[in-house]
N, C-alpha and C positions, 0 to 999 in steps of 0.2 A: 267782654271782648270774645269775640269769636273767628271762626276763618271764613274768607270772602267766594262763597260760593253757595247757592241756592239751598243746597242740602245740609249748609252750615249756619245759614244765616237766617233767613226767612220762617223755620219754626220756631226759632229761638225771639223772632217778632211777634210772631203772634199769638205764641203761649203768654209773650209778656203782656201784647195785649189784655187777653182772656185775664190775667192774672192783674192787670188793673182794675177790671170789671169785678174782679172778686174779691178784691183785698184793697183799693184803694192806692197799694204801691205802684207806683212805675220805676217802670226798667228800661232803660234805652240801651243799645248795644252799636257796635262798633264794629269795626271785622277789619283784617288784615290777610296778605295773601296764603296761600296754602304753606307757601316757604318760609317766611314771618312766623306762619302761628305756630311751625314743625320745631324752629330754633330760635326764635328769638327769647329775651331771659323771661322766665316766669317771671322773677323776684319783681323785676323791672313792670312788667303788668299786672302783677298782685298790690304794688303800691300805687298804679292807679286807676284800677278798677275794681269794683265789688264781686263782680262773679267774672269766672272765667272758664270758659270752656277748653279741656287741655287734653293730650293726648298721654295714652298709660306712660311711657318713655319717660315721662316730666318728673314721677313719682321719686325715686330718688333723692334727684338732686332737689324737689321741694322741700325734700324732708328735711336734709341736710340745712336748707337754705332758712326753714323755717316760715316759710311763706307764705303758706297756705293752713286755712283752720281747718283740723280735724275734724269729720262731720259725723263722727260716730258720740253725737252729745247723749249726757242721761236720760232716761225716759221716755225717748223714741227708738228702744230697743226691737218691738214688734214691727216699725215700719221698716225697721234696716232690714229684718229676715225677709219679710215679704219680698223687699227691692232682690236682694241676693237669690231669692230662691226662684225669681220672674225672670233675672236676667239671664241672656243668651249666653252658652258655652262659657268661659272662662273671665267673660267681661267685669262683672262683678272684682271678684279676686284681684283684676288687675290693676287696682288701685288703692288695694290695702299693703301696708308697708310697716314693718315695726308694730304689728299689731294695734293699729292707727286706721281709719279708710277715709280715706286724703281726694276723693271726688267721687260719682255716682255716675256710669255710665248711662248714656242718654241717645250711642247711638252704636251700633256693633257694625265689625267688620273684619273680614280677612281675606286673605288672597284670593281669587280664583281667577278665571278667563274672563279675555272678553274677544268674541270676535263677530264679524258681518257674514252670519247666512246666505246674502245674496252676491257672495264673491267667491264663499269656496263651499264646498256641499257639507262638509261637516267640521267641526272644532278638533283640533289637536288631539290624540287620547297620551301619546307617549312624546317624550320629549326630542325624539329623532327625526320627528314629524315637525316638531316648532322650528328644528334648523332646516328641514327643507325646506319649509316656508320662508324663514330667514335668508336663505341661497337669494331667492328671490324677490326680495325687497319688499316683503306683504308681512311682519313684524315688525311690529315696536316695544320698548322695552321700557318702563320708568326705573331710571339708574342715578335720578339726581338722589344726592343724602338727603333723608335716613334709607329713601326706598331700595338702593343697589342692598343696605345691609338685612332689610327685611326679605329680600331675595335671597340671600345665601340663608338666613334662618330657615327659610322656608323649604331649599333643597335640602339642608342637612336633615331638615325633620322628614323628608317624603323619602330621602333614604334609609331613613331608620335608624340613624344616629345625629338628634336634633343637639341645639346648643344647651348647657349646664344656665341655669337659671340659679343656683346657689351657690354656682363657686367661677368669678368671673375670672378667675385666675387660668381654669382650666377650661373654658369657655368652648373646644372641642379636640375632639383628638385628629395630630398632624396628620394622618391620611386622609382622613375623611373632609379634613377644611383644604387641604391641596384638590382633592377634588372637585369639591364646591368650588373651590375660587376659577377651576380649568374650564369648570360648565360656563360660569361666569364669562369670562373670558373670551371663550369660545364662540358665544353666542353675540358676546358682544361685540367682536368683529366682526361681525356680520350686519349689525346694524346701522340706521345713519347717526355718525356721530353725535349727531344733535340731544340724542336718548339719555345724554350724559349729564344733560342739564335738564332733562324733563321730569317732572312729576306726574302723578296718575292724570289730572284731570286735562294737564299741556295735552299726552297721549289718547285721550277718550276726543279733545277737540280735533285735533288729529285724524282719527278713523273718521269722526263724525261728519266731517263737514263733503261740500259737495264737490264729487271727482277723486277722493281721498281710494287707493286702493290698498291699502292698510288694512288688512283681513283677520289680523288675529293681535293680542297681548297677552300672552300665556300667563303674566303674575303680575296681579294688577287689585292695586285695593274698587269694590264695585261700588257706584253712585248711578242708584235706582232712575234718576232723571234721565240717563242716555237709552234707557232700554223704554222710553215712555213713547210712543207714534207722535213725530210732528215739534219733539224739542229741540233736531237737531237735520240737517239734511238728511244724514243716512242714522238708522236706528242700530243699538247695538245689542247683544243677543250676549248673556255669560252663564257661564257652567264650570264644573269642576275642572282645577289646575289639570295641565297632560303629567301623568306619571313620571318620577323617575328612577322610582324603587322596586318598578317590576308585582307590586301591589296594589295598586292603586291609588288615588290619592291619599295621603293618610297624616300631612301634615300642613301645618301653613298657617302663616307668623300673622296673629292677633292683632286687629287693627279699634279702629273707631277713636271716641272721645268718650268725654266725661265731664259733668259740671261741677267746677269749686268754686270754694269763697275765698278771699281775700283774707289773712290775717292781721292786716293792715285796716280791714274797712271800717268804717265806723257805725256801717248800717247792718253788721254781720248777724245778728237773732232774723231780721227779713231776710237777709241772703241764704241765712240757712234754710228758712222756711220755702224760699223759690225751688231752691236746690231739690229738697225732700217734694216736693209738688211736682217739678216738669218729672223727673224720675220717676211719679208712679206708674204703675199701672197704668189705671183710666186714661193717664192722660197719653202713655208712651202705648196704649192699641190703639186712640186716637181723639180724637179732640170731642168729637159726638159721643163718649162715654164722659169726657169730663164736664161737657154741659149738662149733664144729666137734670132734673130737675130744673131746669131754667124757664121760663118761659119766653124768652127772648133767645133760645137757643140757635132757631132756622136763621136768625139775623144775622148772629155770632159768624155762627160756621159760614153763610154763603161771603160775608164778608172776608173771611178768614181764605176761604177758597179762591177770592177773585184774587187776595195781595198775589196767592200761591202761583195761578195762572198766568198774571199779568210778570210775575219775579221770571217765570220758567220761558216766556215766550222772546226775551231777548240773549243776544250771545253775550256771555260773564266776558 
């Protein structure tokens, strides 16, 4: 099970593909919407699916739940370092729990901008500049849950007092979260109500499409497909969050996925071995390392590229 969007769904096809060609298993996969895969129960798609694709947030209450198998097995200690020490920034980490590591990140992300070049000459730098933009109805904001809460992580950390990650109890101090919540706020009336049920990718369809004069998303997880020429009426262009500590950017709430197995499944020795495969290397620089050695490789990949082309070329 995966979530229902090009950048969620379609490598996770065709690695399995490749991964039938190589191993003989198949894998067929599923998707649900962005909102579905953000909240709906792990437990519940752990007992009926073998792998699943989940987002760090889950770790927790997996753990709690028992849901999901530990993929830190014996005697694939070298491939776990490798994986850890390849991944981006903090991706890794963010799924070991209880000294446990409970999925394999497979794809990073974090906040940054995104806005249209050919509507206003430059992107935000500070965040007094995103409310004059906002005065004016050329902002949008994704405020449906979790992302309104990944927004207030993300100001607290760019001011210099991010949230307590070890003691939920004291999760930030009252002035600094009364301010966050006013930014919040503030910005938020200014927006079209609608923001309040949107997620990133509602907001990216949004800017994109034709006539849209939607100029900027100051905090907005990125999906590489909007910035590609020709996926979408208008193309989107992203750079660092606008400031609001007076330093620069300097923080901004950890996003992406990670694949796990089911501890329910009954095929779990292959699921763990898919899991340890799409996560390496070769295969996460790109598919043309992981056919290394094939002779059948050019067939692989051009087929592999047309699913990609023919997935990106209609609106999700």
């Amino acid at each position: 099970m995966t979530w229902n969007h090009p950048r969620g769904y379609d490598p996770m096809v065709a690695c399995s593909r490749l991964w039938r060609e190589k191993t003989g298993v198949s894998i067929e996969w599923e998707k649900r919407s962005l909102q579905d895969f953000e909240s709906f129960s792990v437990e519940e798609l752990a007992r009926a699916y073998d792998l699943i694709v989940i987002d760090h947030p889950h770790v927790g209450q997996i753990t709690a739940e028992k849901c999901l198998a530990p993929l830190d097995v014996p005697g694939r200690e070298a491939e776990r370092e490798a994986l850890a020490k390849a991944s981006v920034g903090r991706s890794y980490p963010s799924y070991t729990w209880q000294d446990r590591q409970w999925a394999f990140p497979i794809d990073a992300a974090t906040q940054v901008q995104a806005w249209r070049p050919d509507l206003i000459d430059a992107a935000p730098k500070i965040w007094t500049e995103v409310l004059e933009l906002a005065q004016r109805s050329r902002v949008l904001l994704p405020l449906r849950p979790p992302h309104s809460l990944m927004c207030f992580f993300t100001l607290a950390a760019d001011l210099g007092r991010p949230c307590a990650v070890e003691s939920p109890s004291d999760l930030i101090d009252p002035d600094t979260g009364e301010t966050v919540f006013e930014m919040l706020r503030e910005i938020a009336a200014l927006l079209d109500p609608e923001c309040l049920t949107m997620d990133p990718i509602a907001v990216f369809e949004k800017m994109a499409e034709a006539g849209s004069r939607i100029a900027c998303a100051p905090l907005i997880y990125g999906y590489v497909p909007y910035a590609t020429a020709g996926f979408r009426p208008n193309r989107l262009f992203f750079c660092d969050m606008p400031t609001v500590g007076g330093n620069g950017p300097v923080g901004s709430a950890l996003g992406g996925t990670g694949i796990a197995v089911s501890a329910f499944s009954a095929a779990g020795e292959e699921a763990i071995d898919f899991a340890y495969w799409i996560a390496s290397g070769d295969v996460q620089r790109g598919l043309n390392e992981g056919l290394a050695g094939r002779q059948d490789a050019p067939r692989v990949v051009a087929d592999i590229n047309r699913l990609f082309r023919q997935s990106f070329a209609a609106p999700r």
